[in-house]
C-alpha positions as MATLAB code, in Angstrom:
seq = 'XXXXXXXXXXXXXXXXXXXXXXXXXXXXXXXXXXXXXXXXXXXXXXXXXXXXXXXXXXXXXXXXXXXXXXXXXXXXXXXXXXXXXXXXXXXXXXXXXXXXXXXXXXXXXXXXXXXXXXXXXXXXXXXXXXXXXXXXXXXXXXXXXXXXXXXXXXXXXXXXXXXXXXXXXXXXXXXXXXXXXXXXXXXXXXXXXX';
ca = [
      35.032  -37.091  -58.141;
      35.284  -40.667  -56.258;
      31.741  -41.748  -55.212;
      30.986  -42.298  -51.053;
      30.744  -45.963  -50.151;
      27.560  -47.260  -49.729;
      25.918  -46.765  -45.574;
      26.469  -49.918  -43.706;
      22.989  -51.518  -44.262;
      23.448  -51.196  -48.552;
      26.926  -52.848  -48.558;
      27.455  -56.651  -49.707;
      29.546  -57.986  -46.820;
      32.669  -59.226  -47.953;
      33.515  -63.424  -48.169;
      35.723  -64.132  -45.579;
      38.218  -65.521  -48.038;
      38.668  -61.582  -49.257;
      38.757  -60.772  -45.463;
      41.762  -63.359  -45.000;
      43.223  -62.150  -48.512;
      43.114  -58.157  -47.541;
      44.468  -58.648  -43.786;
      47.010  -61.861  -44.981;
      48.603  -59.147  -47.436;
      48.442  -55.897  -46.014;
      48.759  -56.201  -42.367;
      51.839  -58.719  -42.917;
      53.483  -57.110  -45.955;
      53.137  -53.493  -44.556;
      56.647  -52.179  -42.657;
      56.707  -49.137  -40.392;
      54.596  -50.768  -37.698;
      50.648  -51.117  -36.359;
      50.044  -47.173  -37.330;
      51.017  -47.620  -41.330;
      49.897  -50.952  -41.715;
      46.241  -49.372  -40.046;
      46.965  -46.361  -42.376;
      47.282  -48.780  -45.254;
      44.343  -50.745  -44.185;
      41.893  -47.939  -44.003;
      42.631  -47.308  -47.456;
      41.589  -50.548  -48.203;
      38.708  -51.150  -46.211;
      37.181  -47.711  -46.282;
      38.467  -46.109  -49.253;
      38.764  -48.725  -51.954;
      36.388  -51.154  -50.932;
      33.617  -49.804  -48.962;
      33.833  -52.845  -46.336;
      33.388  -50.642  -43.339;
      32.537  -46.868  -42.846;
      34.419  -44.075  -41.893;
      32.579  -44.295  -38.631;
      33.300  -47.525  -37.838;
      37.450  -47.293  -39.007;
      37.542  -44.379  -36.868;
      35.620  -46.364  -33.490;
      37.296  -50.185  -34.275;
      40.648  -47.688  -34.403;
      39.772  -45.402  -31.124;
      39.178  -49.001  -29.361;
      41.654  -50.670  -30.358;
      44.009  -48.044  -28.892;
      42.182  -48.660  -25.595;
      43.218  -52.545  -25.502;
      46.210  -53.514  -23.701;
      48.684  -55.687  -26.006;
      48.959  -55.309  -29.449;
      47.068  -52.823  -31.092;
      46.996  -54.023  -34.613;
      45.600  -57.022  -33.689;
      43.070  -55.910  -31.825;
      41.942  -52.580  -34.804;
      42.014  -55.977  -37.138;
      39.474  -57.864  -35.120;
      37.724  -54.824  -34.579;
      37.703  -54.492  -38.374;
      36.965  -58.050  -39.105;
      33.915  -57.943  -36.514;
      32.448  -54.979  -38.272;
      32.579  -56.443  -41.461;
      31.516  -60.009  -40.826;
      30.539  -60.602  -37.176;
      32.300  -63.409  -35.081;
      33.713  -65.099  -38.751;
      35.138  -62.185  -39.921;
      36.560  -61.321  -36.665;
      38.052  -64.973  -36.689;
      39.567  -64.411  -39.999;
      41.288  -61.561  -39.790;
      42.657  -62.738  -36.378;
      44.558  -64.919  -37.949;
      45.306  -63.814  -41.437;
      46.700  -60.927  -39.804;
      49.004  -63.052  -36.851;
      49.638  -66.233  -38.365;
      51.628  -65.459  -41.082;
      53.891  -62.702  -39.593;
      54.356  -65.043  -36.017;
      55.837  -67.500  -38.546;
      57.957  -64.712  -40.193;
      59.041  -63.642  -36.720;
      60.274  -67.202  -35.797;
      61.621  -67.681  -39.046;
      63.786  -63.827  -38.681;
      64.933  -64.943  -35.024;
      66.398  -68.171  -36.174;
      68.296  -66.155  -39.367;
      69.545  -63.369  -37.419;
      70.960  -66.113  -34.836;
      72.937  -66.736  -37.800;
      74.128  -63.633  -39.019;
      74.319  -61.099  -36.216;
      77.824  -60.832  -36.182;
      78.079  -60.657  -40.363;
      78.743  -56.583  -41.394;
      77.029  -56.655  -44.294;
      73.870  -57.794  -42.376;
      74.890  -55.328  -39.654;
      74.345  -52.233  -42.469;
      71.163  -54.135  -43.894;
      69.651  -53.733  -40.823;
      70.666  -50.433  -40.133;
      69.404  -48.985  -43.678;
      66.147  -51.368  -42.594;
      65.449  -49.159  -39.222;
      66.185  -45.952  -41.114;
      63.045  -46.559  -43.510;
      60.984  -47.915  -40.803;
      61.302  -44.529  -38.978;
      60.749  -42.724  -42.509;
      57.556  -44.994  -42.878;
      56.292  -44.079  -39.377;
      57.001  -40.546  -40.111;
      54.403  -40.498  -43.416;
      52.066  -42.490  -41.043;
      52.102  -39.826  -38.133;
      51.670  -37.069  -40.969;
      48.510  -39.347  -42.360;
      46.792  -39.215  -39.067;
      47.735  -35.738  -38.344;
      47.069  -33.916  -41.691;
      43.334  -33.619  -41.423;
      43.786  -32.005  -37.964;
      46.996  -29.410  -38.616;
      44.973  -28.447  -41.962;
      41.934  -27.968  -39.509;
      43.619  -25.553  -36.899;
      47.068  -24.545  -38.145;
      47.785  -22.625  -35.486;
      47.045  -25.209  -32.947;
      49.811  -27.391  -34.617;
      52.425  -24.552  -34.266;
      51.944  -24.359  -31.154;
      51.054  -28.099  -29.777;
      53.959  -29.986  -31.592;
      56.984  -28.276  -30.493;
      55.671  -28.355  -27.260;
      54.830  -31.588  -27.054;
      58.575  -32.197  -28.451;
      60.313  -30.817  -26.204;
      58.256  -32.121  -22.608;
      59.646  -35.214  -24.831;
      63.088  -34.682  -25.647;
      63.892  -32.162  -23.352;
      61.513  -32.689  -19.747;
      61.606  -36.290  -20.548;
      57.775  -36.555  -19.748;
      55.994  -39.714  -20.198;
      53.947  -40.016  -23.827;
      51.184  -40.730  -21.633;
      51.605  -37.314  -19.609;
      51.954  -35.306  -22.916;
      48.500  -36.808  -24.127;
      46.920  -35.833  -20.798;
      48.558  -32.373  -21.090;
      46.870  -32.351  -24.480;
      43.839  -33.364  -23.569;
      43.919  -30.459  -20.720;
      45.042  -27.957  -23.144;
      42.673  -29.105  -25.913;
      39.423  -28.382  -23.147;
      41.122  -25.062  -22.471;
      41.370  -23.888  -25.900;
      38.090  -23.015  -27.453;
      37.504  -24.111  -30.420;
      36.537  -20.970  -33.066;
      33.105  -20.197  -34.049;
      32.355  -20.476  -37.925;
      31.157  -17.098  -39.402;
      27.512  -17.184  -40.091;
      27.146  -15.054  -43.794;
];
């Protein structure tokens, strides 16, 4: 059995150079987007090293949603504040930007190059087709705990939700308030006293 990190007030705060080296590697190595690379991160914050509690993934992750812009940036500084304050923030700011930005830069120039080349053409195809396999395992990450929670709820909520998608064409943002409409309406049931 894996033991519970230690509450927030027992726990060695990090160095910043781990901060740098955690959010340098994983939030610029990880593909499929902010949602696996925060899926990933969680696992390495929370899980493995006990950085940050459950509590505080789950509200620098609720927030960051909130922000306009990008997301992951804004769950890392969340993340980086929690562990470390103003530095940590800082740090994993830009261990988690710099790197990629120069990646990005550095992929713009090279496709310039080779957009035209077939065998590049396929590359990128097969690359897009993982990326939407990655996001997939994300989505089920997030969602597990929940459909496990209230199967029935799932059966019902995620074809629907699919098709005022695919087939209404409604807004993601009009879904989620749909949700959030349906979720108020549907009572939640009682546990069984014994």
């Amino acid at each position: 059995m894996a033991e519970l990190p230690e509450p927030a007030a027992a726990r060695p705060a990090p160095t910043l150079a781990a901060i740098a080296r955690v959010f340098a590697r994983h939030a610029n190595t990880t593909f499929g987007g902010g949602s696996a690379t925060i899926a990933v991160l969680r696992q390495q914050l929370v899980a493995r090293r006990g950085w940050i509690g459950e509590a505080d993934f789950e509200l620098s992750y609720a927030l960051s949603r909130l922000t306009p812009g990008t997301n992951l940036l804004a769950f890392c500084t969340a993340a980086g504040w929690t562990a470390r304050r103003w530095r940590g923030a800082l740090v994993a700011l830009v261990a988690s930007s710099l790197p990629c930005s120069m990646l990005a830069v550095a992929m713009t120039v090279f496709y310039e190059q080779l957009h035209g080349n077939a065998l590049f053409q396929a590359a990128l195809r097969g690359a897009m087709a993982s990326a939407v396999a990655v996001m997939l395992a994300t989505a089920w990450v997030f969602a597990e705990p929940h459909v496990k929670a209230a199967p029935r709820k799932a059966m019902i909520v995620v074809p629907c939700a699919l098709v005022l998608s695919l087939v209404v064409h409604l807004s993601p943002i009009r879904i989620l308030l749909l949700a959030a409409v349906a979720g108020l309406a549907w009572p939640e049931p009682r546990p069984e006293s014994r």
